[in-house]
FIMARFI-994763 format. One record per residue (C-alpha): x, y, z. Coordinates in steps of 0.1 Angstrom, whole numbers, plus 5000, padded with zeros to 4 digits. Each point is the difference from the previous one (the first is absolute). Example, Ala and Ser with C-alpha at 12.3 -4.5 7.8 and 13.67 -1.06 7.14 Angstrom:
<x=5123&y=4955&z=5078>
<x=5014&y=5034&z=4993>
This chain:
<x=7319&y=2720&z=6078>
<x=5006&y=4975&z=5029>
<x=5024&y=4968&z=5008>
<x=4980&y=4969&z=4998>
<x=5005&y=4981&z=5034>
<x=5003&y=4971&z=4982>
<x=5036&y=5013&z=4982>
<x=5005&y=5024&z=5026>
<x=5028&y=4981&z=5023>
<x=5007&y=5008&z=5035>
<x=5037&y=5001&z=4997>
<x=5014&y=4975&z=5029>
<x=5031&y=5024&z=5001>
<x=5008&y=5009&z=5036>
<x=5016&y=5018&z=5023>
<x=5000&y=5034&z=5011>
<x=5007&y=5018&z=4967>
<x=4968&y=4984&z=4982>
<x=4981&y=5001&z=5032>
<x=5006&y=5038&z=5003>
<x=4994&y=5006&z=4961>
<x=4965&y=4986&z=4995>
<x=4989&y=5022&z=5035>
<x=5009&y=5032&z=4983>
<x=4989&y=4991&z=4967>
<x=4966&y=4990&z=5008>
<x=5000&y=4964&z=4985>
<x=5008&y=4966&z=4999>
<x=4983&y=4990&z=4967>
<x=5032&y=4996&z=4976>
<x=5010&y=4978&z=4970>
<x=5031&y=4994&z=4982>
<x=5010&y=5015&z=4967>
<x=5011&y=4970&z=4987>
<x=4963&y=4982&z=5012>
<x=4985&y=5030&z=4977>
<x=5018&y=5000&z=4967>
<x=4989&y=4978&z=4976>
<x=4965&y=5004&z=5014>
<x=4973&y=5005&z=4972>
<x=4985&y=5032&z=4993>
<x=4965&y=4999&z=4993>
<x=4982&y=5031&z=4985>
<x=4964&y=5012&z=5011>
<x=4982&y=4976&z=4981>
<x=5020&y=4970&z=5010>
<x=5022&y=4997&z=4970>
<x=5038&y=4990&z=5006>
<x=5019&y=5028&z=4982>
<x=5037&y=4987&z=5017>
<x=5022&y=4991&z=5030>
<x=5013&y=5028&z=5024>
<x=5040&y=5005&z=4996>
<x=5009&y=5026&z=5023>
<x=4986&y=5030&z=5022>
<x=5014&y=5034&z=4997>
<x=5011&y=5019&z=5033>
<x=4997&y=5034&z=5013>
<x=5021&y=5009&z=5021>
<x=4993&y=5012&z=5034>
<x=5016&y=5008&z=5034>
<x=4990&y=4975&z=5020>
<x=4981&y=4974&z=4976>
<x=5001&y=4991&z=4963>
<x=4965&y=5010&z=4990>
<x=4994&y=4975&z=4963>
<x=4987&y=5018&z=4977>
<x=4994&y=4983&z=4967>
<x=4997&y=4965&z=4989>
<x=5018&y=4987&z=4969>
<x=4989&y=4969&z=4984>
<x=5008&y=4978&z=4967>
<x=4972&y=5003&z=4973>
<x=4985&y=4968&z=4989>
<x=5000&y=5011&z=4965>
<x=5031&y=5012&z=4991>
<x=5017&y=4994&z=5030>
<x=5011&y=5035&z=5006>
<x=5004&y=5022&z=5031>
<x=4965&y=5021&z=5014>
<x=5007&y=5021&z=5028>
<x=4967&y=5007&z=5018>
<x=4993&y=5026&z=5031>
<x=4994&y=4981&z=5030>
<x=4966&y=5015&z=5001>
<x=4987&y=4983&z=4971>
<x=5006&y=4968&z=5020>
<x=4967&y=4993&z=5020>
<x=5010&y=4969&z=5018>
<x=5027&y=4968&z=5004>
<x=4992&y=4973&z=5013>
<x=5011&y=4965&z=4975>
<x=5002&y=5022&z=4970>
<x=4999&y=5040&z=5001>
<x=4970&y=5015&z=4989>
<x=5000&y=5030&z=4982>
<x=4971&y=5029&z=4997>
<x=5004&y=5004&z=4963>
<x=4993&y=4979&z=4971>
<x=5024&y=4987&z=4978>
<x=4995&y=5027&z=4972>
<x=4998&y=5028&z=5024>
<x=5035&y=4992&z=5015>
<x=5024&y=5035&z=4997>
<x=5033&y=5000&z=4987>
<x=5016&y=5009&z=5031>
<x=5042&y=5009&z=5010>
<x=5019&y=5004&z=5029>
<x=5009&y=5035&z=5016>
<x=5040&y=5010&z=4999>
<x=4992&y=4992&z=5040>
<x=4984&y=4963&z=4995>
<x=5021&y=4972&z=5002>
<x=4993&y=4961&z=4998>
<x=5007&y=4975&z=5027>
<x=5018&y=4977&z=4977>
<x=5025&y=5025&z=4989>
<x=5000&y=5020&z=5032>
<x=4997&y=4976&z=5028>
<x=5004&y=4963&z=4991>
<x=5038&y=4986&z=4999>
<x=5009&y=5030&z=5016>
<x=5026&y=4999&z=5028>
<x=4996&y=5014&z=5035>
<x=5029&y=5008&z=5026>
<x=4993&y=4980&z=5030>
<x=5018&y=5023&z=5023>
<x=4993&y=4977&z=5037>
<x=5013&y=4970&z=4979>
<x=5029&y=5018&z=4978>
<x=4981&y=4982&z=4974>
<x=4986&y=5006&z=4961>
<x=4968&y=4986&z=4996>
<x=4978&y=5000&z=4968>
<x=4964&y=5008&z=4995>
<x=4982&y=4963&z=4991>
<x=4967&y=5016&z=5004>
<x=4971&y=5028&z=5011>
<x=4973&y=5005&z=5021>
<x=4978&y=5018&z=4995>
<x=4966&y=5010&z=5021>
<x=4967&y=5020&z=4996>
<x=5007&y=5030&z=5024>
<x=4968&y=5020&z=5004>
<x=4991&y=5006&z=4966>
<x=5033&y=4994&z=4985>
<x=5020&y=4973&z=4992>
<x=5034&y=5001&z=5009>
<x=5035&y=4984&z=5003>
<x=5005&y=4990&z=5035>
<x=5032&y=4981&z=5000>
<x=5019&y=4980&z=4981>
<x=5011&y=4963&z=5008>
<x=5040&y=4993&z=4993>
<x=4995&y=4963&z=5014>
<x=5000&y=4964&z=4983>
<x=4959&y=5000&z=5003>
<x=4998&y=5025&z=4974>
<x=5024&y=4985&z=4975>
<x=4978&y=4966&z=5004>
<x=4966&y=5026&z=4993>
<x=5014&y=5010&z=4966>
<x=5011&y=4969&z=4990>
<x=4962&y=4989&z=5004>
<x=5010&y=4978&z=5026>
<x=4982&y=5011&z=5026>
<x=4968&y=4975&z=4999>
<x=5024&y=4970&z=5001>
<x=5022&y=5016&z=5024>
<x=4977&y=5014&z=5027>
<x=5010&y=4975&z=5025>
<x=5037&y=5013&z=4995>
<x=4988&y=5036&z=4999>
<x=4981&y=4998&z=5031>
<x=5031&y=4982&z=5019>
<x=5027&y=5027&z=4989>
<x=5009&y=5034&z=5015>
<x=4985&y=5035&z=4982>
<x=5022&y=5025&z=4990>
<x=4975&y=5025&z=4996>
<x=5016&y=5041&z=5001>
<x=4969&y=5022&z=5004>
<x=5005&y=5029&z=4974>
<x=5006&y=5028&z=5028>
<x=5030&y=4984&z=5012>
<x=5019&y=5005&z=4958>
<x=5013&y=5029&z=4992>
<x=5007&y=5006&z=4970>
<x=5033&y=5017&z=4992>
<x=4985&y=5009&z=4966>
<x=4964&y=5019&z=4997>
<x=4993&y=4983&z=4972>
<x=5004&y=4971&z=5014>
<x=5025&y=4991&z=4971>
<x=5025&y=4991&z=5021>
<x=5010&y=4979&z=5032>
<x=4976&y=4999&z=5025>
<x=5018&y=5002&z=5035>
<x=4974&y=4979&z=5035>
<x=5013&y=5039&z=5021>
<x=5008&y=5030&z=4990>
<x=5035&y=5002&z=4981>
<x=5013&y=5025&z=5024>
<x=5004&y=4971&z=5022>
<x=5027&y=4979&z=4977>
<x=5023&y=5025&z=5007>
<x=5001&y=4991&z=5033>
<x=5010&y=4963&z=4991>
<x=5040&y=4990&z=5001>
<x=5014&y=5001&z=4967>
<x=5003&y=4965&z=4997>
<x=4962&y=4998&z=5003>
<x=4993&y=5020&z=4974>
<x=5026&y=4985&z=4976>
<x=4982&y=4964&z=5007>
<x=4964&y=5020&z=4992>
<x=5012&y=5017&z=4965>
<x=5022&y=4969&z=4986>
<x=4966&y=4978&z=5001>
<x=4985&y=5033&z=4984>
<x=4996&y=5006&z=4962>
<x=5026&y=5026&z=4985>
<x=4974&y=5023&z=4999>
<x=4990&y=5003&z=5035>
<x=5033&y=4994&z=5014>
<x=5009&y=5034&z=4986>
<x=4966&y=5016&z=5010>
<x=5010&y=4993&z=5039>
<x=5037&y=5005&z=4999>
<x=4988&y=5035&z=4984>
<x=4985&y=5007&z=5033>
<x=5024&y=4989&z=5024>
<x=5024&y=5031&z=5000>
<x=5036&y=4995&z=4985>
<x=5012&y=4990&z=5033>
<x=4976&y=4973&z=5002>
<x=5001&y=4992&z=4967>
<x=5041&y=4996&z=5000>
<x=4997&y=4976&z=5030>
<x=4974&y=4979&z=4986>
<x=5018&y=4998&z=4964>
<x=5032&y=4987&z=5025>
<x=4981&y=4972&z=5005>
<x=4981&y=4988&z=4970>
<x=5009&y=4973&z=4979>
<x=5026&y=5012&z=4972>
<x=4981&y=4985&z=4973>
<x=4972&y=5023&z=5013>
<x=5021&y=5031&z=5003>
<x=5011&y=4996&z=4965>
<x=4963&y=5000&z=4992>
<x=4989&y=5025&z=5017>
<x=5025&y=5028&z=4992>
<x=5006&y=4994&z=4962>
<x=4959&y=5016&z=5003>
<x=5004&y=5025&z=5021>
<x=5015&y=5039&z=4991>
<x=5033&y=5008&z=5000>
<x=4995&y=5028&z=5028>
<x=4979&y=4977&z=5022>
<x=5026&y=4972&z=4997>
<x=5028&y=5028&z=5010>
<x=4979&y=5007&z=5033>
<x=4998&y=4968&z=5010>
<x=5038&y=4987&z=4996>
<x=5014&y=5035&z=5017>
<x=4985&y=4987&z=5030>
<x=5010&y=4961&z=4995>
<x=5032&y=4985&z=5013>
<x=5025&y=5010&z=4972>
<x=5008&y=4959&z=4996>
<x=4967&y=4997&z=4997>
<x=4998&y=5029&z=4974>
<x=5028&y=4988&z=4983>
<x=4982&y=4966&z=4992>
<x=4969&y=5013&z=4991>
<x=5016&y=5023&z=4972>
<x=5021&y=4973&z=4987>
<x=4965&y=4980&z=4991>
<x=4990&y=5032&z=4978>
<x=5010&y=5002&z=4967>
<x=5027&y=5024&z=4996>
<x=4987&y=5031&z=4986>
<x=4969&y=5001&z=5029>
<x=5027&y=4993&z=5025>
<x=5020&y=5029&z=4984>
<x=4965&y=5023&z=5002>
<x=4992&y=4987&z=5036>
<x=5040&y=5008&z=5013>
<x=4996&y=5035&z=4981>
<x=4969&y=5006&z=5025>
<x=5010&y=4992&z=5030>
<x=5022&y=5026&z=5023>
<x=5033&y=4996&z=4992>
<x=5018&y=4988&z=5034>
<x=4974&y=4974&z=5001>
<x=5007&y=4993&z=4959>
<x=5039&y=5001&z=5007>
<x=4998&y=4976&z=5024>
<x=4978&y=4974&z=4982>
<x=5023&y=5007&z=4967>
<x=5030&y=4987&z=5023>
<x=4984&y=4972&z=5012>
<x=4989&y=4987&z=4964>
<x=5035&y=4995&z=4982>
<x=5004&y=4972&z=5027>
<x=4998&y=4966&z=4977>
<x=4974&y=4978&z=5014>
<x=5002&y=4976&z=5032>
<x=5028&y=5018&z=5011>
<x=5000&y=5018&z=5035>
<x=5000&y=5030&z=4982>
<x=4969&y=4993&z=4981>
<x=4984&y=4987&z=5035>
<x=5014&y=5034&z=5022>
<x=4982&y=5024&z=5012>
<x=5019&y=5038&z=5007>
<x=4978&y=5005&z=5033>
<x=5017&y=4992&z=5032>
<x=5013&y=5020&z=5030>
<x=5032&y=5005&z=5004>
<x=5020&y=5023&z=5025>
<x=5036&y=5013&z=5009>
<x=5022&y=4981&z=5019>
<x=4999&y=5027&z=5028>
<x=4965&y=5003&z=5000>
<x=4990&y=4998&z=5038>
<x=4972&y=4969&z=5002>
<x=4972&y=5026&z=5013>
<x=5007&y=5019&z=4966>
<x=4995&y=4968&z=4985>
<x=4965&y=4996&z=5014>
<x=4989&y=5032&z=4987>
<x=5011&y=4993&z=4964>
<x=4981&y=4968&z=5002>
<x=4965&y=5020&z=5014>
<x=5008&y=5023&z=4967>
<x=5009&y=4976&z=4979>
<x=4978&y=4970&z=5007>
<x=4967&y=5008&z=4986>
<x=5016&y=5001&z=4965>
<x=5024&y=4969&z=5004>
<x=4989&y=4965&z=5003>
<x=5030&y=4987&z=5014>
<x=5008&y=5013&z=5027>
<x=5015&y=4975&z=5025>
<x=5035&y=5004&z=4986>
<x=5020&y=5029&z=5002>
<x=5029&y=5003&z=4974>
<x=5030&y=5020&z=5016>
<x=5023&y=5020&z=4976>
<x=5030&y=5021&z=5005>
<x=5006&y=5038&z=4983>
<x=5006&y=4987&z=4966>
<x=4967&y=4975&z=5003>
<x=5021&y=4968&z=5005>
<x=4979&y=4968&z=5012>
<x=5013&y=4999&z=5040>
<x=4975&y=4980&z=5018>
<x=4968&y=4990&z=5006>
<x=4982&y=5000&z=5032>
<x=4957&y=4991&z=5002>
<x=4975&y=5011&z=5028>
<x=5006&y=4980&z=5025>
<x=5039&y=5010&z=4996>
<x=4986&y=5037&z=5010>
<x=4973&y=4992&z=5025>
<x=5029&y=4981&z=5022>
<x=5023&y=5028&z=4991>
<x=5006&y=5036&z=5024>
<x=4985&y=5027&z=4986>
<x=5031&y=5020&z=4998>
<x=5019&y=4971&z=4981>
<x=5015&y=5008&z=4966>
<x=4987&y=4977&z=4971>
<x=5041&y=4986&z=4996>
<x=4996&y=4986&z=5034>
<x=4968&y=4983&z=4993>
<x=5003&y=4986&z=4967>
<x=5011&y=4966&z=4988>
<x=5035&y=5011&z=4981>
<x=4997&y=4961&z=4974>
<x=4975&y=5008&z=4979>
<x=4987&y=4977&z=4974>
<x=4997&y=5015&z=4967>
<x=4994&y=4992&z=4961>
<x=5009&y=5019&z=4969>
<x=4973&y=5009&z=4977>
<x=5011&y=4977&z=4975>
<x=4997&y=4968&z=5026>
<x=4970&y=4978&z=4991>
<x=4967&y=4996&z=5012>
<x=5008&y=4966&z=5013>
<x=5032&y=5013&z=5017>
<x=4979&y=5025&z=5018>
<x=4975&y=4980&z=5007>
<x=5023&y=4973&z=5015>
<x=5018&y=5021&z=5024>
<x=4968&y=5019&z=5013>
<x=4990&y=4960&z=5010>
<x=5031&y=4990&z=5015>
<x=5001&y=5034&z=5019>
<x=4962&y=5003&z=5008>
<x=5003&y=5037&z=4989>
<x=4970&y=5022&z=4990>
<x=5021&y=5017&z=4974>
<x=5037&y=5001&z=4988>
<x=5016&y=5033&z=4991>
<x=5014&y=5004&z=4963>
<x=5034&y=5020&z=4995>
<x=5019&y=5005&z=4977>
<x=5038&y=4995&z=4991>
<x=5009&y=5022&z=5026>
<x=4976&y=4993&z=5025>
<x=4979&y=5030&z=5000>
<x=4965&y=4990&z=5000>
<x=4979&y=5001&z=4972>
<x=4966&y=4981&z=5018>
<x=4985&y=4969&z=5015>
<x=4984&y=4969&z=4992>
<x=4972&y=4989&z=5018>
<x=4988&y=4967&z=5011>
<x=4967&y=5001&z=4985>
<x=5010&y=5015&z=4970>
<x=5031&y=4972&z=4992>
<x=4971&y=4973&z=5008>
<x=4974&y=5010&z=4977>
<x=5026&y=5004&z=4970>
<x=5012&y=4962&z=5006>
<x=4966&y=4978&z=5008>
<x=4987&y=4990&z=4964>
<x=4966&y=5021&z=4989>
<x=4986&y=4965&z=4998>
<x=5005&y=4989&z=5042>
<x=4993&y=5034&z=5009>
<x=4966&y=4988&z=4990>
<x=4999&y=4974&z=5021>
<x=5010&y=5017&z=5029>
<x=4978&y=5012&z=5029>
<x=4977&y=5031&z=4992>
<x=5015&y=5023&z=5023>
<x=5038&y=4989&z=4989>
<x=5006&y=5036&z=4983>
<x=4990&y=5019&z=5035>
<x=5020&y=4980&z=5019>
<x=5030&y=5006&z=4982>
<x=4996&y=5040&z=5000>
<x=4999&y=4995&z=5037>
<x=5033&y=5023&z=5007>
<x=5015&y=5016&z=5027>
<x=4991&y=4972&z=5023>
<x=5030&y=4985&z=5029>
């Protein structure tokens, strides 16, 4: 079987990745899928017995080797599935070696899967541009004796191919950039290739800031977005639900065990915990709360009977606090132990014996401060406060007036019960609708904490 050079297309995509690709593989004689379906198949005695619809896949480690052609019958317009062997040439129609009448009734292995279901349409993690891209269309090349899927093209040129525009639009095609991803550089995170295909291994997303990978999975299908969250870790996993969209948190856990959902909230920010259970309907929530350990459970329970856009409902229970006599040097230990699981950390919440709200003082307070000072000489003694019960907008107000990064909550008799934090009272009062609107990395700055 060979490529005609008169369909086979040297592929103007450039660059080192293509460059590097067609060296190993040997070739540079290549055609689109979508030039190849639709092409008529022509048995050995020149008959037209139908149009090709789809090739079938083997899959491979390095290359996609095709191994069967499937093609609608003129006759009664079903499905044939032929073995790529019986195909003897393709050049403006594709020739088979067998007449009409001799044609097999062929199926695909458990193993064999078709380009239309398995690669077309299908989306790709663009890790360099913290990007989803989709599949528009395939190449695919004679390699030796095979013929093989070399790379898929995720670029506007290949949307214009399918929709048979590609005669009247040459001029366009020629003047616009490739987006051509040689196969080697996918990995798939599925062997079956059922699933999302990532451009580097998937070891690597973890390696990306949560906020990344909450942009990646909320462009995702449901589906996939669970399939990598599922291989983050919990920890990972927690911090990246922290910053998805709550429309996509909702989806994504009401589809996802119990158990698994329990993992990921114990390591969450209990707020944060606290909101994604009270999207769940109640008897999950119940299951969920029932899994998880029970300090962690306790303290997301306590959180919940807050009504909503209340401090309360915006607090979260982890801060660092200290004695009054604790000695600022003590103070700097606590924060070393404490600040890898706390977020805010540039406020320090002073209390007496009985856990009374005292003062505040932040880093630079203890940086300028002696060593050997006691946290009651260091701390500002007029501390602005708010009851659970105060409003959103009350909170919201007086962390703008103050420029604070947070604002402690106490109760009636001033013992703290947590803080609110900047970001946090922000995204609860800009409308779903401007958050839209807003610049793309609006939800990483606003985690930004801890910052002077």
């Amino acid at each position: 079987m060979r490529l005609s050079r008169n369909i086979a297309e040297k592929t103007k995509a450039s660059g080192p990745l293509w460059t590097k690709e067609t060296a190993v593989n040997g070739t540079n004689r290549v055609s689109f899928f979508s030039m190849l379906q639709g092409r008529k198949i022509v048995d050995r005695d020149g008959k037209a017995v139908g149009k090709l619809a789809d090739l079938s896949l083997k899959p491979g480690e390095t290359l996609l080797e095709i191994s069967r052609i499937v093609y609608t019958s003129n006759i009664l317009g079903e499905k044939v599935i032929l073995p790529l062997s019986s195909v003897s040439s393709i050049n403006s129609d594709i020739r088979l070696d067998v007449a009409r009448d001799e044609i097999p009734p062929g199926r695909l292995s458990e193993k064999e899967l078709l380009v239309t279901e398995t690669i077309l349409d299908k989306q790709i993690v663009d890790i360099d541009g913290l990007k989803v891209v989709r599949v528009n269309d395939v190449l695919v090349a004679q390699v030796k004796r095979s013929l093989c899927l070399v790379a898929v093209d995720v670029g506007f040129n290949g949307i214009l191919r399918r929709l048979g525009l590609y005669g009247l639009s040459r001029g366009l095609l020629d003047r616009l950039p490739s987006n051509i991803i040689p196969w080697s550089y996918i990995d798939p995170l599925d062997p079956s290739l059922r699933s999302i295909h990532l451009k580097i291994s998937r070891k690597t997303i973890k390696d990306l800031h949560p906020a990344d990978i909450a942009d990646i999975l909320e462009d995702l299908n449901n589906k996939d977005r669970l399939f990598i969250l599922d291989s983050l870790g919990d920890e990972t996993a927690a911090e990246t639900m922290e910053e998805m969209d709550p429309q996509v948190q909702a989806t994504m856990v009401k589809q996802m065990k119990s158990d698994d959902v329990a993992d990921i909230l114990e390591n969450m920010n209990p707020d944060d915990a606290a909101d994604l259970l009270g999207i769940l309907p109640e008897e999950k929530a119940s299951e969920v709360l029932n899994l998880m350990g029970e300090e962690e459970a306790e303290e997301v329970k306590w959180l919940m009977r807050y009504s909503d856009r209340t401090a309360g409902s915006l607090m979260t229970t982890e801060y660092i606090a200290v004695p009054s006599e604790c000695r600022v040097q003590d103070v700097f230990a606590r924060l070393r132990k404490s600040g890898q699981e706390i977020d805010m950390i540039y406020y320090i919440y002073v209390q007496d014996d009985q856990e009374h709200l005292l003062g505040v003082m932040s880093l630079r307070d203890l940086l300028l401060a002696d060593p050997a000072e006691k946290a009651c000489s260091v701390m500002k003694s007029d501390v602005i406060s708010v009851l659970p019960t105060s409003s959103v907008e009350e909170v919201t107000n007086l962390l703008s007036k103050y420029d604070f990064l947070s604002v402690p909550v106490v109760d009636q008799n001033s013992k703290i019960l947590g803080i609110v934090t900047f970001d946090d009272a922000l995204d609860d009062i800009i409308p779903e609708d401007l958050k839209k609107h807003l610049p793309w990395n609006y939800h990483k700055l606003r985690r930004v904490r801890g910052v002077a």
